[in-house]
N, C-alpha and C positions, 0 to 999 in steps of 0.2 A: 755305639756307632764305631766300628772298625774304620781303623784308617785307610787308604787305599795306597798302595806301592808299587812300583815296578811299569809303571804308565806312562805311554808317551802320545801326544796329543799335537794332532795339526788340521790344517787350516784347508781347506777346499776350494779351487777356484770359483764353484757355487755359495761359498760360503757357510758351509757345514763345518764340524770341529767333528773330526774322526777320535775314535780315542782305542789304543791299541796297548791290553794290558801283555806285559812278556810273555812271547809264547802261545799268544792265540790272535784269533784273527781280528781285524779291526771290526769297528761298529759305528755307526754314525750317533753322536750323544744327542739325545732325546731327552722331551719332559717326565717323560718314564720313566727316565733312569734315576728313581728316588733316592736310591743306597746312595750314589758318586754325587747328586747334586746337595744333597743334606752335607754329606763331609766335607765336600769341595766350599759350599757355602760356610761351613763351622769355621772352618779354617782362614775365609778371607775373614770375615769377622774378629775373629781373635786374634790373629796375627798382622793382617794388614786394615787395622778399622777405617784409616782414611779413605782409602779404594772401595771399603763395605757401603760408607757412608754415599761418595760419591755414585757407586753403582746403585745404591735403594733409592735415591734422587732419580738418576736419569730416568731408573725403568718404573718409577711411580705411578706411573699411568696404566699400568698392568698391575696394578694391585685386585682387581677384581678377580682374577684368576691367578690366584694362589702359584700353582705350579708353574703356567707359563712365564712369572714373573722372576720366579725361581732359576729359571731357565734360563731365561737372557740376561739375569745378572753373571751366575757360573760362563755361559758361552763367550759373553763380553769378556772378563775376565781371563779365558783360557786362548783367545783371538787372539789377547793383547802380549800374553805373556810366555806361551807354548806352539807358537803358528807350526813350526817350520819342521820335518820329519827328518827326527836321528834315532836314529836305531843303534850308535855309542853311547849318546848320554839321554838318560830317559831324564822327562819333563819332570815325575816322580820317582824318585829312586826308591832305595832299595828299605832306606830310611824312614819313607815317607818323608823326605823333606824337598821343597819345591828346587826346582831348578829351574829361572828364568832363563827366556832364548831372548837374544834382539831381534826380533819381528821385523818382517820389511812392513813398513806402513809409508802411505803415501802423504800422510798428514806430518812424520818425524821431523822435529824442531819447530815446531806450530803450533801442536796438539793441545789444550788444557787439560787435559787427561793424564798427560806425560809426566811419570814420577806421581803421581796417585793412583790411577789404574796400572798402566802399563810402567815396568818395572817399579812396584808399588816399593814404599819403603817398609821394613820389617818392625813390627813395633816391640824393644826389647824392655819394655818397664812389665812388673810381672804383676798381674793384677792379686789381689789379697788373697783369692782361693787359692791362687799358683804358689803363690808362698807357701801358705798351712801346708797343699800338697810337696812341694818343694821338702817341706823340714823335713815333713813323715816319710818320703822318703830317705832322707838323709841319715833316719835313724833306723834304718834297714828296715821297715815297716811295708804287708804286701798290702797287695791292693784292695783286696776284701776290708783288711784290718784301717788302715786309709777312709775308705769308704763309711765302715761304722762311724769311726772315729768324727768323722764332719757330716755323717747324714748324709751324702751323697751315694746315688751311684758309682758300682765299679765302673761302667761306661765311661761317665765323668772322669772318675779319678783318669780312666786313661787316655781322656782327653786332654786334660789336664797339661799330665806328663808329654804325650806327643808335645805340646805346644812350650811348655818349658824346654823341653830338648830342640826344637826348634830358634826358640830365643835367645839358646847360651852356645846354639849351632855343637852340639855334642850327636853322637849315635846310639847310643846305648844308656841306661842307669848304671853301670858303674863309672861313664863318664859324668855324669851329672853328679853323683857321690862327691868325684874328686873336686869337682867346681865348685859346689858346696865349702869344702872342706880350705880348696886353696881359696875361695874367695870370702871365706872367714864370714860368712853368711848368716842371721837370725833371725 
């Protein structure tokens, strides 16, 4: 699963979530769109589990239909945290790393949702894959080699790494390297 970057996503007065990747024209996000709701969903999960959690709750009742349930957790999620159209700072950059907007919402300082869903907190404790993968990069090891090495896919492994470099909020592996190295890690 490739990450997705360069996206900027807003809100409808119908209540559609437009999603506009750089450079091309917008689209309305659909249950369709399998590729963005698989990654978008990978992502809240392992970066923000409390919001994962809270979102598979509310939309439990759509569990009979796999995708549309799929759907309106991502949509929920992208409402809360991306409403509003800037075409300076995208919702996903360039990194692939989220960029929360403050949403106008008519529920703000009310809400139970608020600080779980909508601006969700980031979860930086690294779970035990992220580690192994972690070291093996540390020891300049690619991805292929990674992958043999724990029986994972390369997929994996770069899922992995997205979300490690998300955690320690770096851009690149050789910033994760140095984080590594300056934060004396094993």
């Amino acid at each position: 699963m490739n990450p997705i970057t360069n996206i900027e996503f807003y809100n409808t007065p119908e209540g559609d979530v437009m999603m506009k990747e750089f450079g091309q024209p917008a689209i309305v996000l659909k249950d369709t769109d399998r590729a963005t709701l698989e990654y978008m969903l990978s992502v809240i999960r392992d970066r923000y589990p409390k919001a994962h959690t809270r979102l598979m709750k509310i939309y439990s009742a759509s569990t009979m239909n796999r995708w549309h349930y799929e759907f309106r957790v991502v949509h929920r999620f992208i409402r809360c945290n991306f409403g509003e159209y800037d075409q300076y700072n995208l919702d996903i950059n360039k990194d692939g790393q989220f960029v929360f907007e403050e949403v106008k919402c008519p529920l703000r300082g009310e809400c139970e949702d608020e600080d779980v869903i909508c601006r969700p907190e980031l979860d930086t404790r690294f779970t035990e894959r992220e580690m192994d993968v972690f070291r093996l990069i540390a020891s300049n090891c690619q991805t292929d080699d990674i992958a043999a090495e724990l029986h994972i896919s390369p997929c994996t492994v770069n899922r992995h790494r997205e979300n490690i470099k998300a955690k320690i909020k770096v851009r690149n592996v050789g910033e994760m390297i140095s984080y590594w190295h300056q934060n004396q890690m094993k």
